[in-house]
Structures are given as structure tokens and as C-alpha cells.
C-alpha positions as CSV (number, residue, x, y, z in Angstrom):
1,X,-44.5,-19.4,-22.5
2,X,-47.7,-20.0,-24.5
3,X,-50.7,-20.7,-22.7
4,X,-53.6,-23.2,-24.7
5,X,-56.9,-21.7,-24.9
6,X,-59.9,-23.8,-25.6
7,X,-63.3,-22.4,-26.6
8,X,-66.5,-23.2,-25.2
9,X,-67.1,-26.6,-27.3
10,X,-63.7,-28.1,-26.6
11,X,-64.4,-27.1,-22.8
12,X,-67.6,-28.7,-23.0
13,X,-65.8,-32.5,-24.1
14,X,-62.9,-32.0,-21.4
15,X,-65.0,-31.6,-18.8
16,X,-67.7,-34.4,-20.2
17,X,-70.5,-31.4,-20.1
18,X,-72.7,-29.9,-22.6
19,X,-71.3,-26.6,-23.8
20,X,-74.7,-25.0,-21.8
21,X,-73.1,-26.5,-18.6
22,X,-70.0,-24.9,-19.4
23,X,-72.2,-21.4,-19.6
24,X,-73.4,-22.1,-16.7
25,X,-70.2,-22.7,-14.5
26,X,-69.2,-19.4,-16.0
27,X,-72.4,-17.9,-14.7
28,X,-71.8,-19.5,-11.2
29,X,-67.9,-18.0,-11.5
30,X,-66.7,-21.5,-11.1
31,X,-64.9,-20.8,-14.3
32,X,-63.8,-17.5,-16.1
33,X,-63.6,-16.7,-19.3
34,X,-60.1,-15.2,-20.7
35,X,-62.3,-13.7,-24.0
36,X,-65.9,-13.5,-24.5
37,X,-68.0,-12.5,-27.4
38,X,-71.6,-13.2,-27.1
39,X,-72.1,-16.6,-26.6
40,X,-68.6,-17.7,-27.7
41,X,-65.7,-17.9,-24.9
42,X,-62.2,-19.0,-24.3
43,X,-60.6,-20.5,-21.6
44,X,-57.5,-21.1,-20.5
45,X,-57.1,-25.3,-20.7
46,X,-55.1,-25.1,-17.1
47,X,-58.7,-24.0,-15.7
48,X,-60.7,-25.9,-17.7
49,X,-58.6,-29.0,-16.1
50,X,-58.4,-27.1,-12.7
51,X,-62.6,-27.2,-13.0
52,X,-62.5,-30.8,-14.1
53,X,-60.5,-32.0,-10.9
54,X,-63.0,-30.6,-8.4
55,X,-66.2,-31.9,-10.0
56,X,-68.6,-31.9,-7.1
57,X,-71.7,-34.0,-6.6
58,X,-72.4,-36.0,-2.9
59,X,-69.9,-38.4,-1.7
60,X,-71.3,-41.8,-0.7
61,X,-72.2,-42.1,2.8
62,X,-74.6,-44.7,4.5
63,X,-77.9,-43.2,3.2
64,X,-76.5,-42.7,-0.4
65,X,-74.4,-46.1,-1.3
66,X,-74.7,-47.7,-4.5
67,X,-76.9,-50.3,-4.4
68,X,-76.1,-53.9,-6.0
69,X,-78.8,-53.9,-8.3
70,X,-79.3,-51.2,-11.5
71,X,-81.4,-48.0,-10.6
72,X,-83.4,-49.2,-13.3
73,X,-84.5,-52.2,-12.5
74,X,-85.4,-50.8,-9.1
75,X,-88.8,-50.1,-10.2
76,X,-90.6,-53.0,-12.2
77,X,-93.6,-52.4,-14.2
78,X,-96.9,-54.7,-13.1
79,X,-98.4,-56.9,-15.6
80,X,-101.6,-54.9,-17.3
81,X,-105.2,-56.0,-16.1
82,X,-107.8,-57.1,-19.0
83,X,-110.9,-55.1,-18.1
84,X,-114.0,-56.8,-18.2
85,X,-116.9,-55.8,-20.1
């Protein structure tokens, strides 16, 4: 049985992070490295795709809904004053 490695880049775009992210998780121990030289890793895929299932982040409870309107057009910018002279 072969098992697909993936190196720090390729872990990076499964798990929609930057590779420095990826660094990171590894750093945390929320993902382990099967080879490491330096900066460069490899991963097994399985728990790249293990890591990618339990992304984290706050679920959405009463205080933290989306709201119907954009985040940025929460805060609108007020028209400039002309100073006088």
C-alpha cells in the first residue's frame, strides 16, 4: 500500500492556507510532519485532509450571526468638510 505525501506547498492549497499557516499548524502539533528538512516538509495527504475536516473558527451563535448586509458596508465613510479660511 503506497501512501501520497504532499509537501508543504501542495498542503498549503488543500487546506486553502498559506504555506506559513501550514508551519504553523505544525508548530501547534495540529499537524506532523512525516520528513523535515529545514523549512521544507512532507505530509502524509490522509492528514493533511484529516486537518482540513476539523478547521476550527467560532460557530454562529446569537451574538455572532451573519448579518444581512456586507461587513464592508457596515461602516460608511462621511462626506469631507471644506474648511474655511
Amino acid at each position: 500500500m503506497t501512501e501520497e505525501l504532499v509537501d508543504t506547498k501542495q498542503a498549503a492549497k488543500i487546506l486553502g492556507v498559506t504555506p506559513r499557516r501550514v508551519l504553523a499548524l505544525v508548530e501547534d502539533g495540529r499537524l506532523t510532519a512525516v520528513i523535515k528538512a529545514g523549512r521544507n516538509h512532507l505530509f502524509l495527504a490522509e492528514d493533511v485532509r484529516k486537518v482540513e475536516r476539523k478547521k476550527g473558527g467560532r460557530p454562529f451563535g446569537s451574538k455572532n450571526k451573519p448579518k444581512d448586509q456586507p461587513i464592508a458596508s457596515a461602516g460608511k465613510r462621511r462626506p469631507v468638510k471644506k474648511r474655511s479660511k
